[in-house]
C-alpha positions, 0 to 999 in steps of 0.5 A: 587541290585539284580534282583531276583524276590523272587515269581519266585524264590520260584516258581522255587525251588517248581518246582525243589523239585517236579521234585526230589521227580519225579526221586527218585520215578522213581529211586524206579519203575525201581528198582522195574522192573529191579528186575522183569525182572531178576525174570522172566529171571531165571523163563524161563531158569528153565521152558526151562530146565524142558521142556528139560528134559521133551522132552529128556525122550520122546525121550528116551521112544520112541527111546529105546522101540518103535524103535525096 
């Protein structure tokens, strides 16, 4: 004979199948973050490459006509 309680074992398998629909909706969240992240990371290298650009013509400006 079995010594499985039926009640415990549905209460078991409702809990198992919440516990999943919690990580699949986890799974999508950190996707959802990962691909912010990498977003912004491409946001900042484009930001620090105009800022650069920016400061090297300053410079230039200043160097070549102000500096004589």
């Amino acid at each position: 004979m079995s010594n499985i309680d039926p009640f415990e074992y549905g209460k078991l398998t409702a809990q198992v199948s919440a516990l999943q629909d919690k990580v699949d909706s986890m799974e999508t969240d950190i996707k959802l973050l990962l691909e912010l992240a990498n977003k912004s990371k491409g946001g900042f290298f484009a930001g620090m490459a105009i800022a650069s650009a920016i400061g090297g013509f300053i410079t230039f400006i200043v160097n070549h006509w102000i500096g004589k």
